[in-house]
Every structure is written in structure tokens, then in C-alpha cells.
C-alpha atoms as one frame of an Amber mdcrd trajectory, in Angstrom:
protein
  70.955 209.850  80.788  69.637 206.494  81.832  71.661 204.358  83.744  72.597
 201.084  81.705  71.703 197.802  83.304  74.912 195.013  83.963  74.251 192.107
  82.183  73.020 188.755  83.592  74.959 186.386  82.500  73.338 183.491  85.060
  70.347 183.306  83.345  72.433 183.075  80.069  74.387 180.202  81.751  71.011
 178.274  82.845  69.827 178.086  79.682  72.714 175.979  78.320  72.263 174.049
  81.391  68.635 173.272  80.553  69.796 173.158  76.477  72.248 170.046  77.415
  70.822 168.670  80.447  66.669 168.684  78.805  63.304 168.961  80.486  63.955
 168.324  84.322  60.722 167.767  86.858  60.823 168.692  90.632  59.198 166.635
  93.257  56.431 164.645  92.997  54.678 166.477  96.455  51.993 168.073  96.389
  52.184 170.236  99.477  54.841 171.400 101.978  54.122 167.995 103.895  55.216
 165.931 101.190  57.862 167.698 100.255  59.125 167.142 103.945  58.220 163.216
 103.483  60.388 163.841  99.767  63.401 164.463 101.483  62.706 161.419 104.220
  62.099 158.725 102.735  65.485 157.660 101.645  69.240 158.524 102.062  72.103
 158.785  99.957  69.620 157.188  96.851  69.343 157.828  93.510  65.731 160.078
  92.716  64.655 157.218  91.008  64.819 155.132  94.238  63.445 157.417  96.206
  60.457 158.129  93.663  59.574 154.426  93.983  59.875 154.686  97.638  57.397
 157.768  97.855  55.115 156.360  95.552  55.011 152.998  97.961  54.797 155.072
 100.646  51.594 157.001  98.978  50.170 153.402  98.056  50.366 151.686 100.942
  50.100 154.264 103.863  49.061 157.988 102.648  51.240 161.123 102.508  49.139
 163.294 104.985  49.818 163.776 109.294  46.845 161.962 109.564  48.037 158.882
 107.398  51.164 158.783 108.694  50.098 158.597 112.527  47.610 155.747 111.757
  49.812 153.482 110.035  51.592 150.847 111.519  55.194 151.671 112.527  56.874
 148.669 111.146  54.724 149.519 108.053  56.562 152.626 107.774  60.386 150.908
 108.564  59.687 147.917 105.701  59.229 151.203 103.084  61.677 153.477 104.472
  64.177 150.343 103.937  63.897 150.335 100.343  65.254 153.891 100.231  68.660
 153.294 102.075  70.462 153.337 105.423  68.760 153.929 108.913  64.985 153.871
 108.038  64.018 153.395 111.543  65.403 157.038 112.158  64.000 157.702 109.367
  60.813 156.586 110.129  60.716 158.185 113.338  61.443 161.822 112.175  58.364
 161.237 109.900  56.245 160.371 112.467  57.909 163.354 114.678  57.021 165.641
 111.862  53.607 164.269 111.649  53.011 164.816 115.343  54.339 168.347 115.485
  51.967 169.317 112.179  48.714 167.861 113.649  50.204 169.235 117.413  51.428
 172.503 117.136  50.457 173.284 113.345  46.640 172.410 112.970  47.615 170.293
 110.278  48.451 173.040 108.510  52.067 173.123 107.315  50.987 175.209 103.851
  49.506 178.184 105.680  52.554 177.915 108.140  54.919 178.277 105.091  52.135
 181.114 102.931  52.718 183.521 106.278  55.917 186.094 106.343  59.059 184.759
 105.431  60.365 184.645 108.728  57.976 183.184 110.698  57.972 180.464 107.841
  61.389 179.204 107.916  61.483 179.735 111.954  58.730 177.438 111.769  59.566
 174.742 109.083  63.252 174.875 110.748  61.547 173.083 113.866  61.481 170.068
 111.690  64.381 167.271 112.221  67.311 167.805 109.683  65.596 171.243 108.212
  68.315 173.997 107.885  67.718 177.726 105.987  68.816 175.699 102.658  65.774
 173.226 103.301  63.487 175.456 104.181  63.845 177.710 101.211  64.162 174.970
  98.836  59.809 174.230 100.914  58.815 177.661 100.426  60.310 177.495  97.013
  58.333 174.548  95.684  55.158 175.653  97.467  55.782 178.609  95.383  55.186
 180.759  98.460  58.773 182.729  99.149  60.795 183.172  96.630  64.537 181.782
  96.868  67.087 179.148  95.507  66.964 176.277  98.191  69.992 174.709  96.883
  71.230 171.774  98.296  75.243 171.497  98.245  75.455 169.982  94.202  73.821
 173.310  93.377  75.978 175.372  95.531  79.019 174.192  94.340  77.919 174.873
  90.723  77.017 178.575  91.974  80.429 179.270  93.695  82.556 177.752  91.063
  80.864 179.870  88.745  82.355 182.787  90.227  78.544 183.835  92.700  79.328
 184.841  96.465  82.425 184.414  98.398  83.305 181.169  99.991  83.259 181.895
 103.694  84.543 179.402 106.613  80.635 178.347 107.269  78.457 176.627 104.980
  76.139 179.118 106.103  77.975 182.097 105.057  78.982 181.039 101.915  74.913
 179.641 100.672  74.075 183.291 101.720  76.383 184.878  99.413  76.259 182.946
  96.953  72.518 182.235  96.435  72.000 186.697  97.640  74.142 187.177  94.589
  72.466 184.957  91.988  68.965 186.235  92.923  70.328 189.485  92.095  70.405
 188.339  88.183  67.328 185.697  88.490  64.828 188.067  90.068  61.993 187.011
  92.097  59.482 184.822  89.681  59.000 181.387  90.440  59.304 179.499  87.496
  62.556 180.621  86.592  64.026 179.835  90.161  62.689 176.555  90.506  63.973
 175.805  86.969  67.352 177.439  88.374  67.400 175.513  90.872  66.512 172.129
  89.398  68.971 172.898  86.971  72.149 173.584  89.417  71.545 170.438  91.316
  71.120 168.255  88.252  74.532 169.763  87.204  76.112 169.044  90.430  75.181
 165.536  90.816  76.386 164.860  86.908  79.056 167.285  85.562  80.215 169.475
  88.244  80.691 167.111  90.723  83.029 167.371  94.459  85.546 165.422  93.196
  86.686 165.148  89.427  84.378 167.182  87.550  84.015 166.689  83.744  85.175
 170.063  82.994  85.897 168.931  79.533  82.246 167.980  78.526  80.726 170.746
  80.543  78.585 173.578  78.494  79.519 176.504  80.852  83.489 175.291  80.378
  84.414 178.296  78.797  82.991 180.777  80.671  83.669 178.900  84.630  86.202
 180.532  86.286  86.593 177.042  88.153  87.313 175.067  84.733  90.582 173.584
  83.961  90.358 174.534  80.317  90.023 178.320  81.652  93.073 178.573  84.187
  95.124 176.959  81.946  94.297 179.231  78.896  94.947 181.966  81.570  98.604
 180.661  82.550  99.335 180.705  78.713
């Protein structure tokens, strides 16, 4: 008799995420370079500000190694400034990434990331402020490794929704959590990178740290995390 499979219910949940929350775009990087340079070029800003930020940055200086390294430092701060806090850090870790690509890489940050997984993130971990989480989220967008590459608005969607066990280390608990949502979302990459554009988005706008809008939230019924549910459940 044929075993019967469990039923997914994530993907079931992602689709009323994408239902309420409409068409959502990743990055506008082209290759695992800009991606990096994505993530850089501001702090603690709204993706609108940062898009205007890496298009200026695209405009004015380039978004290769080679660019980068030829432009003008104070160039690179005046941009960087427009996307937040500390741009001269900022500025430096994309000039430190630069230097390492065109160094130790051969320029070649894409083939780095299209070799085995664990060479890849061993590698791309080597860059300044680059953890497992970004890493994945690289290899994801490259479409090169499979994975989630949540930041922490889409992890807190996964856990509350009842995926992994929360551990004492951020570590621990991404691990578990994102190990046992793959287990429902497979291994294709246009349903993870919609998975995972869809988590953050939810994060950052319903399901947020601090006072989540439980009550206008599509998955309310069905959270284990929602108000409405434990206190149907105390009843």
C-alpha cells in the first residue's frame, strides 16, 4: 500500500501571503557582487532608499571590483551617505570586498558561489558582515544553491508559524527552522526565492518584533503565534 504523503501546508500559507501582499521583486543585482554591494550600501533604510542609493551608485561609479577600486573614495562616502548611518564603514567594506574579489577571487565571485555548497559559503563568509543567513540568501539569488536566506523579519514569520525550534543561538534556531520549511518547499528556485521574498515582506509589515497586526494578518487563523488563536484555545 503506498505510503500517503503529509500535507504542506507552507506552501498553502505563502500563497495567501503573495494573495494579500501582491507581486514582490528581489534585488536589483545582477550578480553575486552586487548583491554584496545590495546589502552595503545603506543601513537601517527603507528598500526604496536603498534602491535610489544603488542606482546612484551604478550611475556615478559602476557596480563591478574593477569600478569600485577606481573610483574616488570620497565619491563612494557622498553615496553611501544617502543610504544611512556610518557610510565611511560602509564604504570601506565595499572597497575591502572589492579588493578580496579581484585579490584572492580572480574577479570571480559567481564561479566562487556556482562551486559546492561548502566551499561557497566558506568563501562568500570571508566577506565583512556575511553570516550562513547571508550567504544563502547570495547563492539563493544567483540561483546557484538552493536555500531560504532569510534575514530575521522572515525568520520570525517561520518560527511563529510553528517551523523549527527556537534554540538559545540565532544560529540554531535559522537552522531548524529554515531545515524544516525546505522540507515542504522543496528544492526549485522560483518558489524559494518567492518564499523568501514573501516572509521578509511579511516581517517588516504584519508580523513585526514588536506589536504585530495579528488582527489583519491572512495566516491569523492558522499561526500558532496569533492572539486570535491562543485565545480561542483558552476558551
Amino acid at each position: 500500500m503506498p505510503t500517503s504523503q503529509p500535507a504542506r501546508r507552507l506552501p498553502r500559507l505563502l500563497d495567501a501571503l503573495r494573495q494579500q501582499q501582491g507581486p514582490l521583486s528581489p534585488p536589483p543585482a545582477r550578480n553575486a557582487f552586487e548583491l554584496v554591494v545590495w546589502e552595503k550600501v545603506a543601513y537601517l533604510a527603507s528598500d526604496e532608499r536603498r534602491a535610489a542609493v544603488f542606482a546612484e551608485l551604478r550611475a556615478r561609479v559602476g557596480l563591478t571590483p574593477d569600478a569600485i577600486l577606481a573610483a574616488n573614495r570620497s565619491t563612494l562616502i557622498d553615496i553611501l551617505a544617502r543610504g544611512g548611518m556610518a557610510a565611511v564603514e560602509r564604504a570601506s567594506n565595499v572597497i575591502a570586498t572589492a579588493e578580496l574579489i579581484i585579490g584572492e577571487f580572480d574577479g570571480a565571485l559567481d564561479m566562487i558561489c556556482a562551486g559546492p555548497l561548502a566551499e561557497a559559503k566558506k568563501q562568500l563568509k570571508r566577506i565583512h558582515g556575511i553570516a550562513d543567513p547571508g550567504a544563502e540568501k547570495i547563492l539563493l539569488l544567483t540561483r546557484t544553491h538552493p536555500g531560504l536566506g532569510l534575514d530575521s523579519n522572515g525568520l520570525r514569520v517561520l518560527t511563529r508559524l510553528g517551523y523549527g525550534t527556537p534554540a538559545k543561538s540565532y544560529a540554531a534556531t535559522y537552522k531548524s527552522a529554515t531545515t524544516s520549511a525546505m522540507a515542504e518547499l522543496g528544492r526549485d528556485f522560483a518558489p524559494l526565492i518567492d518564499a523568501h521574498l514573501s516572509l521578509r515582506h511579511h516581517g517588516q509589515t504584519f508580523c513585526k518584533t514588536t506589536n504585530p497586526r495579528c488582527g489583519a494578518c491572512v495566516l491569523r487563523a492558522e499561526c500558532p503565534s496569533s492572539a486570535a488563536v491562543r485565545s480561542a484555545t483558552a476558551r
